[in-house]
C-alpha beads as a LAMMPS data file, in Angstrom:
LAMMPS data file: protein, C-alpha beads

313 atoms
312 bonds

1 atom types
1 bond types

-500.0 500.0 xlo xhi
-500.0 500.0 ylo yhi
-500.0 500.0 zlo zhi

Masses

1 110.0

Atoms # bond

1 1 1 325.969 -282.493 385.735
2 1 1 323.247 -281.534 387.719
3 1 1 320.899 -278.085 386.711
4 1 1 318.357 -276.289 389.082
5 1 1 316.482 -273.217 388.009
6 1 1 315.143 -270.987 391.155
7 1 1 313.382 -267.722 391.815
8 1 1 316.353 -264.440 392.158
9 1 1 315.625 -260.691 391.244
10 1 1 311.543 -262.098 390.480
11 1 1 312.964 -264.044 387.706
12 1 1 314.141 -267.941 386.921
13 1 1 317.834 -268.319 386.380
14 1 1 319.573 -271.700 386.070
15 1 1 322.362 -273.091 387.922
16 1 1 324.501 -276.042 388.119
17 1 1 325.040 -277.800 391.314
18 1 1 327.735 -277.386 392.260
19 1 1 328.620 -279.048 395.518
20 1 1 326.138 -277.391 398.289
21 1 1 326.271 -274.447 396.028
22 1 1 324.095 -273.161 393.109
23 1 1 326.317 -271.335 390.403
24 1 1 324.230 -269.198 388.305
25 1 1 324.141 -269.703 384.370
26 1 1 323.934 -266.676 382.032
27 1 1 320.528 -264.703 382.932
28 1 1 317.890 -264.883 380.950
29 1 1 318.427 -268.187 379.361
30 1 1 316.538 -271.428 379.901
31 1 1 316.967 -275.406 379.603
32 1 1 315.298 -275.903 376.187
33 1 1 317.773 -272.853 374.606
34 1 1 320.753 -274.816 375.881
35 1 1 320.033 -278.445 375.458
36 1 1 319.275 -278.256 371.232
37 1 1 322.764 -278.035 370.502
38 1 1 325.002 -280.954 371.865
39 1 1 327.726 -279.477 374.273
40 1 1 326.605 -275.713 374.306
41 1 1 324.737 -276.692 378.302
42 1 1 328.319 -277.906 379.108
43 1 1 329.986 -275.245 377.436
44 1 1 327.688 -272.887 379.545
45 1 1 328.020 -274.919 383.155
46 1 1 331.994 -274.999 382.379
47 1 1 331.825 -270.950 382.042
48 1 1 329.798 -270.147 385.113
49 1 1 331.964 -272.773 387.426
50 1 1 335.257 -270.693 386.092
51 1 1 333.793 -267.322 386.685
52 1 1 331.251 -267.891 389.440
53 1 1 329.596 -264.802 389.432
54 1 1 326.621 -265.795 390.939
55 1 1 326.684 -268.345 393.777
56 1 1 323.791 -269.030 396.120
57 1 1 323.605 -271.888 398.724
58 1 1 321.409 -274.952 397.767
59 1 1 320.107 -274.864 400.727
60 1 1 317.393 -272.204 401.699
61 1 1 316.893 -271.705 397.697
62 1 1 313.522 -271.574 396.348
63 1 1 313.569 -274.064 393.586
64 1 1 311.619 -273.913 390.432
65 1 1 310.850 -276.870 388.225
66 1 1 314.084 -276.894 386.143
67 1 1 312.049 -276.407 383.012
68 1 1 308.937 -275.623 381.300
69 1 1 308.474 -278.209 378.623
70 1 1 306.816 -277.140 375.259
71 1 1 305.069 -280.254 374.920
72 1 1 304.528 -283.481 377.431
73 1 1 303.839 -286.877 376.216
74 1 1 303.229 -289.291 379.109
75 1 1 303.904 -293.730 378.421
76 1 1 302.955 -296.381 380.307
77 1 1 305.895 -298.289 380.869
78 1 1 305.415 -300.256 383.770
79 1 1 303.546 -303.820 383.051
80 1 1 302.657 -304.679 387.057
81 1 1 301.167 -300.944 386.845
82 1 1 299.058 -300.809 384.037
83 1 1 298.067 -304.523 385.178
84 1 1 297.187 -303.534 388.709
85 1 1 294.965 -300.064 387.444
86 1 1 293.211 -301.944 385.054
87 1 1 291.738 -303.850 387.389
88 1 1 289.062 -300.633 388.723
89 1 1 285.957 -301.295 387.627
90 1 1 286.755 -304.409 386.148
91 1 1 288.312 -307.354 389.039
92 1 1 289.583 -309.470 386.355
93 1 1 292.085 -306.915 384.745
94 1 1 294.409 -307.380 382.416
95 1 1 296.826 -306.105 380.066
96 1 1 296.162 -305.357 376.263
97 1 1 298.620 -307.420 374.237
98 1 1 299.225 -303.587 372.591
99 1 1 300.831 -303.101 375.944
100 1 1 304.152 -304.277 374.178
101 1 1 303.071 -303.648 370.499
102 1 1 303.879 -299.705 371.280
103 1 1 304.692 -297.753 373.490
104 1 1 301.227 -296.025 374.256
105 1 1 301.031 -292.395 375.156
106 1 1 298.577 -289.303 376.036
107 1 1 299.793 -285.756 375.670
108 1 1 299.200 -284.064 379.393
109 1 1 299.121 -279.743 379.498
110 1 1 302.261 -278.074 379.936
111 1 1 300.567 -275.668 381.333
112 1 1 300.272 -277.378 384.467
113 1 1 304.154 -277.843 385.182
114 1 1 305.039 -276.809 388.375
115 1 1 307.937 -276.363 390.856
116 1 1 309.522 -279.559 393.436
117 1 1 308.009 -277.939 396.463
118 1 1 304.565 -276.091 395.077
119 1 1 301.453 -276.401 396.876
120 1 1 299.109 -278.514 394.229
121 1 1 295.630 -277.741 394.631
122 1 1 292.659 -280.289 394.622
123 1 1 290.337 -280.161 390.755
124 1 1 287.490 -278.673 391.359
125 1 1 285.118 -281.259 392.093
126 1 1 287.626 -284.175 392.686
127 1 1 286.966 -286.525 394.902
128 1 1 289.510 -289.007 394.586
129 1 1 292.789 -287.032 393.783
130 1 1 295.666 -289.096 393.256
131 1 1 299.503 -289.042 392.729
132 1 1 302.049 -290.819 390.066
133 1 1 305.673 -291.518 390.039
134 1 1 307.371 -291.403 387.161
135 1 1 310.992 -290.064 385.997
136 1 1 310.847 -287.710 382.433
137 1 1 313.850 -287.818 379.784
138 1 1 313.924 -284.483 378.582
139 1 1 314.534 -284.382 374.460
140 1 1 317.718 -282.258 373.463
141 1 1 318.847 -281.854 369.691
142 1 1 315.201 -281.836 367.939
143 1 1 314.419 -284.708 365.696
144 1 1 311.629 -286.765 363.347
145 1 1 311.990 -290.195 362.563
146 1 1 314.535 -291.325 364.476
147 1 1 315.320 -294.562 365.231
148 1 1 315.674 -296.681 368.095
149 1 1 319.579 -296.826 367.965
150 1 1 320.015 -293.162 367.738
151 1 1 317.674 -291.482 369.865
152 1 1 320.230 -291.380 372.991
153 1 1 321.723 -288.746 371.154
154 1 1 318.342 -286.719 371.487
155 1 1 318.175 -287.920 375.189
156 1 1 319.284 -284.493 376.901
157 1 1 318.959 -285.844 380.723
158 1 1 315.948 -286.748 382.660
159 1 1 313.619 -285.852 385.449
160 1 1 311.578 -286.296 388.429
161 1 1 307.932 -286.721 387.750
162 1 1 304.674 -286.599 389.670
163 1 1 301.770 -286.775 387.716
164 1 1 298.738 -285.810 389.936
165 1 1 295.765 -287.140 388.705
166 1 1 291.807 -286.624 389.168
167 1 1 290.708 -290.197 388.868
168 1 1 287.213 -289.757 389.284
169 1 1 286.871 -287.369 386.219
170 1 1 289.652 -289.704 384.361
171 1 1 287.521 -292.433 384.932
172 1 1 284.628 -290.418 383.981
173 1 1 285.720 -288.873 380.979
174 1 1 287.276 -292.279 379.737
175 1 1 284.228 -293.755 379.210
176 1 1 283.927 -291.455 376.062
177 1 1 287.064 -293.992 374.859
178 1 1 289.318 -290.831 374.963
179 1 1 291.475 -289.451 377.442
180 1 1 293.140 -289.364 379.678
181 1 1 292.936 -285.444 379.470
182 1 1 290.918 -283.135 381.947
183 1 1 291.788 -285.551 384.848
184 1 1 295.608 -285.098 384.164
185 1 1 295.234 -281.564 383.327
186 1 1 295.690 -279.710 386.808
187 1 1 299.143 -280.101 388.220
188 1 1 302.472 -281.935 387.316
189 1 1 305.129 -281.519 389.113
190 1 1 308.911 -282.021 388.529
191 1 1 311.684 -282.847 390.629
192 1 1 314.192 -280.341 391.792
193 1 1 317.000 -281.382 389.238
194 1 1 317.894 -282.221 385.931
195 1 1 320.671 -284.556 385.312
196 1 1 322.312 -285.101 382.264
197 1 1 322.962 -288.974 381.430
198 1 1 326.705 -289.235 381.982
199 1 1 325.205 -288.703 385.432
200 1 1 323.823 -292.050 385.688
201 1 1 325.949 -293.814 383.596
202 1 1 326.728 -296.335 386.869
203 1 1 322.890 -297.288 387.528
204 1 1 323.227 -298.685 384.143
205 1 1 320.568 -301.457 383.776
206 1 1 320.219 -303.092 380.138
207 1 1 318.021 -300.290 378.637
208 1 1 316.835 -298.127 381.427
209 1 1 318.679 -297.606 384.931
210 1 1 318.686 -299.389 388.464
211 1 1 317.352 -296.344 390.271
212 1 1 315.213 -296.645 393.496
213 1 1 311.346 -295.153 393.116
214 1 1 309.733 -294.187 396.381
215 1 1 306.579 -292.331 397.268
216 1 1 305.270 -290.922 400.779
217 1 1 302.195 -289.910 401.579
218 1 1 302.753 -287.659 405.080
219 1 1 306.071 -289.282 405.294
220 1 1 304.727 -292.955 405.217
221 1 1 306.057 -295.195 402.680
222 1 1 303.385 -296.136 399.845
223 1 1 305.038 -297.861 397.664
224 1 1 308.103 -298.194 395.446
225 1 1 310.250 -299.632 392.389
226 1 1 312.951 -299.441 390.141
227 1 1 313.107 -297.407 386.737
228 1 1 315.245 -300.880 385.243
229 1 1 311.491 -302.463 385.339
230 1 1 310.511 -300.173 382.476
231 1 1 309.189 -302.918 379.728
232 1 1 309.685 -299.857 376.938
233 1 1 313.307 -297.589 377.166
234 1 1 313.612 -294.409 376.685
235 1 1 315.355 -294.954 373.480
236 1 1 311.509 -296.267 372.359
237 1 1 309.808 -293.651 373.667
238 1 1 311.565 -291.103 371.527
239 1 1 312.029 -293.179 368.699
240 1 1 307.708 -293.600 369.002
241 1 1 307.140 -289.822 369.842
242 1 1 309.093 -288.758 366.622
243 1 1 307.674 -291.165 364.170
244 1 1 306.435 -288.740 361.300
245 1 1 306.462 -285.796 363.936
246 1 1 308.778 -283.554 365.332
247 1 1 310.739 -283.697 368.955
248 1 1 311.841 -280.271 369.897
249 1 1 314.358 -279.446 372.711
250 1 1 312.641 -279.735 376.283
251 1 1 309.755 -281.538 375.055
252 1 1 309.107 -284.332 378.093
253 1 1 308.676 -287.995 377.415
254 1 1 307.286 -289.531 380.721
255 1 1 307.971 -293.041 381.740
256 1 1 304.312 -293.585 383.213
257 1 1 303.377 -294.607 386.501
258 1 1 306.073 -297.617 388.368
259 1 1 304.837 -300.343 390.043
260 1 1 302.987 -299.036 393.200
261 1 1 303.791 -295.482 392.168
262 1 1 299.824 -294.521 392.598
263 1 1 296.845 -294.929 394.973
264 1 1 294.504 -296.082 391.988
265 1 1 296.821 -298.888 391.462
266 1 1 296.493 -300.215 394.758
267 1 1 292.567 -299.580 394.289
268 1 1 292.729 -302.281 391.822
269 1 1 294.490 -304.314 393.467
270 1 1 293.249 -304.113 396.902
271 1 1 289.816 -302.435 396.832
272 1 1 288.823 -298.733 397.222
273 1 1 289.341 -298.982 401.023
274 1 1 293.056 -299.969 400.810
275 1 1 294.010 -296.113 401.383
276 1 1 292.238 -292.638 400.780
277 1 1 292.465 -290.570 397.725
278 1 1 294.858 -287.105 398.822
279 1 1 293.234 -284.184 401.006
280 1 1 294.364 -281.174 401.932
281 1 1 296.708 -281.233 404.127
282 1 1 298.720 -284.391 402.318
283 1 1 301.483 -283.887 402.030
284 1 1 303.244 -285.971 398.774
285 1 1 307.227 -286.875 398.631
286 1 1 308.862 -288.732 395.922
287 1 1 312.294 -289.627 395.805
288 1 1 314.504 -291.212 392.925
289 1 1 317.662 -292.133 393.103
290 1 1 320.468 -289.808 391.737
291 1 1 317.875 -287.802 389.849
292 1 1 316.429 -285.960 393.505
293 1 1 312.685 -285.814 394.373
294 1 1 309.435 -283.370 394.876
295 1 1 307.358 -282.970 398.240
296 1 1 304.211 -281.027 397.584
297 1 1 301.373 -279.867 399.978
298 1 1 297.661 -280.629 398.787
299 1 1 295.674 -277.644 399.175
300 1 1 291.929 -277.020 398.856
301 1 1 290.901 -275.772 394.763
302 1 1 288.186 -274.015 393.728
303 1 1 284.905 -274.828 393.301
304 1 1 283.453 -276.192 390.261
305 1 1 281.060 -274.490 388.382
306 1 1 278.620 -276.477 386.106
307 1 1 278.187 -276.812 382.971
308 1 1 275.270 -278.477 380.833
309 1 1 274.664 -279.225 376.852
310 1 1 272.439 -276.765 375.099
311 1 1 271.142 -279.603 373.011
312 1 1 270.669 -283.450 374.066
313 1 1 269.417 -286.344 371.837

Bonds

1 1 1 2
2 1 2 3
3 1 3 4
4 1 4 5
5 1 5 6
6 1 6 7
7 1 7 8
8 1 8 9
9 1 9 10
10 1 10 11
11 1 11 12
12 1 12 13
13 1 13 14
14 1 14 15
15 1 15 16
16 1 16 17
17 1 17 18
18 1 18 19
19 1 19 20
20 1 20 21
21 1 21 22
22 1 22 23
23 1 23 24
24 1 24 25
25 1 25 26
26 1 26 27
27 1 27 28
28 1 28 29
29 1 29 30
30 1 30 31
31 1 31 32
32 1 32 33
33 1 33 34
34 1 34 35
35 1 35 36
36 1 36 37
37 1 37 38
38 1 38 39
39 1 39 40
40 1 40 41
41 1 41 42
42 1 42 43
43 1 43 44
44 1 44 45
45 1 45 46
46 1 46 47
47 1 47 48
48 1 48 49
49 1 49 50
50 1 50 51
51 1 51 52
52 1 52 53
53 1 53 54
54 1 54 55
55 1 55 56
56 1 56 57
57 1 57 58
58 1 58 59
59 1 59 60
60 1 60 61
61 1 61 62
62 1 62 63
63 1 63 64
64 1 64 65
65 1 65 66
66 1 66 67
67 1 67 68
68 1 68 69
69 1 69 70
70 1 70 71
71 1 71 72
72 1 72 73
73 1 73 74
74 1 74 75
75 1 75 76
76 1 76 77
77 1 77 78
78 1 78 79
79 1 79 80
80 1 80 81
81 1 81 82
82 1 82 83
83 1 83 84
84 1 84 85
85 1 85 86
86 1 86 87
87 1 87 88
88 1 88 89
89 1 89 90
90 1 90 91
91 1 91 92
92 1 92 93
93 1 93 94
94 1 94 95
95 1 95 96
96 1 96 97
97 1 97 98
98 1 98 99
99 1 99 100
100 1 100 101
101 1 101 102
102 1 102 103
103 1 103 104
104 1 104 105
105 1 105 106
106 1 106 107
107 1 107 108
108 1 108 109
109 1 109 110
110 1 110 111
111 1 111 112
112 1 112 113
113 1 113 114
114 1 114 115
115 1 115 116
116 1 116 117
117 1 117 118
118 1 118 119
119 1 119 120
120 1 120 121
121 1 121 122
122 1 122 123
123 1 123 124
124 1 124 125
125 1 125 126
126 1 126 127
127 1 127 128
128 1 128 129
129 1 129 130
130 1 130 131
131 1 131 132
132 1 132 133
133 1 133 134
134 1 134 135
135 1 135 136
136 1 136 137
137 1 137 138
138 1 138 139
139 1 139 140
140 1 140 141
141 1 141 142
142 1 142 143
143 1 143 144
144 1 144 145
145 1 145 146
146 1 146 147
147 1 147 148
148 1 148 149
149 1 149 150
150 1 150 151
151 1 151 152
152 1 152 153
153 1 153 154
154 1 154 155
155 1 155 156
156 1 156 157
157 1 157 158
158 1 158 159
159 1 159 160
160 1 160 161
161 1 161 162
162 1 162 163
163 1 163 164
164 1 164 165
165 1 165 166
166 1 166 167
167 1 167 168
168 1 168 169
169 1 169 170
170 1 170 171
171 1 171 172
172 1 172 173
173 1 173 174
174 1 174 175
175 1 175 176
176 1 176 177
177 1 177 178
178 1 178 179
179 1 179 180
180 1 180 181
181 1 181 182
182 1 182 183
183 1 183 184
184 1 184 185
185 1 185 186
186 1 186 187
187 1 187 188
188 1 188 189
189 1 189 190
190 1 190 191
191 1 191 192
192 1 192 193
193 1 193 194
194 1 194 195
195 1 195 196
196 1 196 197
197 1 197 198
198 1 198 199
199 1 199 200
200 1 200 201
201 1 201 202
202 1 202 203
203 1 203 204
204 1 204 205
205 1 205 206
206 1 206 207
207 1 207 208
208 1 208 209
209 1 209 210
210 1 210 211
211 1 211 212
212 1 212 213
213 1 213 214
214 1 214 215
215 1 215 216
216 1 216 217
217 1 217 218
218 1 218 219
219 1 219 220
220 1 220 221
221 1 221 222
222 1 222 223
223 1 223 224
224 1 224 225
225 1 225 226
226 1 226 227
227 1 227 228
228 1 228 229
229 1 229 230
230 1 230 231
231 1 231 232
232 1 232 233
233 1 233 234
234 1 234 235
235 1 235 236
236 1 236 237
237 1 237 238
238 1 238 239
239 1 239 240
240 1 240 241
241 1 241 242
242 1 242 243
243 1 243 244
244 1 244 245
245 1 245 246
246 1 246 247
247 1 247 248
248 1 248 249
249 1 249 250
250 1 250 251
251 1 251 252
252 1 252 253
253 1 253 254
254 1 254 255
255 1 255 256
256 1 256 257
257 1 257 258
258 1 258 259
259 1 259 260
260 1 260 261
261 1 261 262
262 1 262 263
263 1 263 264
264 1 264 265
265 1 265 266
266 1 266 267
267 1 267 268
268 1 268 269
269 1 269 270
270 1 270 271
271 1 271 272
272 1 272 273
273 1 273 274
274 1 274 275
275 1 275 276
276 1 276 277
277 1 277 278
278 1 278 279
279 1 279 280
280 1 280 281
281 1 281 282
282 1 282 283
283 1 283 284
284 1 284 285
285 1 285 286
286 1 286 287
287 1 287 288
288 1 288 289
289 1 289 290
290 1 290 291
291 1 291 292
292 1 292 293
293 1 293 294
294 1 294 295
295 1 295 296
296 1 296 297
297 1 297 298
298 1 298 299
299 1 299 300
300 1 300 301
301 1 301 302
302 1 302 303
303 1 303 304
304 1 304 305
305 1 305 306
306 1 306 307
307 1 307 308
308 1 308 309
309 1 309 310
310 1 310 311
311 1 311 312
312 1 312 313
């Protein structure tokens, strides 16, 4: 099934999709509530279809991200990705053979989740703002320790990602040898559905899913891939995000960034003039398949105010 949350009365309400209609779940309860307990979201969907005592049209409904996760741990996933990024600042790249040791993460704010179609506003101070595709498996029944061959069972359906990114302060602040954190911390945005995994069950590709990636910057094609080119499954990423600690329903595991999913990719790859960093006015569509997209309009932030130590060495 398919689950959209949008804006009625001033407050979120979810809804499954049902055809070009939106039938509205109980009020008042959200994703993570419903999710934690295997077959209560279906049980829930399967009550509002037989009643429908709320129906909207899809169409003309303002759509809200379908969630907001407690916690959001964002992988790398994609080899040619991480290959291509690593070469800024450093023309002979190259992957770290802990690439496929684990299945590296960073935990990203929360906070910053925002709807499919929300205006994202430039970091103060940002001067080469960026975008990054991903897809999200959203955690369901809570867990610790679990292993590989289990976790599908905590796997409650998945999402659209786009992980806007402040690459000059990531760069920045990475020199420290931590982060990435204040140059993913502005705005994330999710895709307009959430689909449970019986949903995808034919784009069934060894451990991940044959699902077409595709980004636009004002409606021209930047680059694309498929979620089957994931070196690290989902499975892995929950089985690695609960070892000796706690997954809880709606936390987010993000796939990372696919191949040509990001400008500073193609910065590696092709130099710093290959294509401009996002302005306002950008406008940023991703699409994947079966799991639905976000388009989001870049508008100016605020300014930055400085800040300086009170003590130096």
């Amino acid at each position: 099934m398919r689950i959209t949350r949008h804006a009625t009365g001033g407050r979120p309400r979810l809804a499954v999709v049902d055809g070009d209609e939106l039938v509205g779940l109980d009020a008042g309860v959200e994703l993570p509530e419903l999710i934690g307990t295997p077959g209560r979201l279906a049980a829930a969907a399967e009550a509002a279809l037989r009643f429908r005592a709320d129906v909207v049209p899809l169409a003309g409904t303002e759509l809200l991200a379908p969630l907001a996760p407690p916690t959001f741990r964002d992988f790398s996933t994609f080899y040619e990705h991480a290959n291509g990024i690593s070469r800024n600042g450093r023309p002979e790249g190259g992957v770290a053979p802990e690439f496929f040791e684990i299945p590296t993460f960073y935990f990203s704010n929360p906070h910053a989740i925002t709807g499919p179609y929300a205006d994202v506003p430039v970091p103060p101070g940002c001067e080469l703002f960026d975008f990054e595709l991903e897809v999200g498996a959203v955690v369901g029944p809570a867990g610790r320790d679990v292993p590989v061959e289990e976790a599908a069972e905590h796997i409650a359906g998945f999402v659209v990602v786009n992980d806007f990114s402040a690459r000059d302060v990531q760069f920045h602040e990475m020199r420290m040898g931590l982060g990435p954190a204040k140059g993913k911390d502005g705005s994330t945005t999710l895709g307009q559905f959430f689909v449970t995994p019986d949903e995808l069950a034919p784009f069934r590709s060894g451990p991940s899913y044959d699902l077409r990636m595709e980004v636009r910057v004002n409606d021209q094609l930047i680059g694309g891939d498929t979620l089957a080119n994931m070196s690290w499954s989902f499975e892995a990423l929950l089985a690695y995000a609960s070892r000796g600690a706690d997954v809880r329903p709606g936390d987010l595991l993000g796939s990372g960034t696919c191949q040509n999913g990001c400008l500073a990719e193609l910065w590696g790859r092709y130099g710093r003039d290959h294509l401009p960093p996002l302005r306002p006015g950008d406008v940023v569509t991703t699409s994947v398949e079966a799991l639905g997209g976000t388009r989001n309009r870049v508008v100016p932030g605020a300014a930055r105010h400085p800040i300086t130590p009170w003590r130096t060495a």
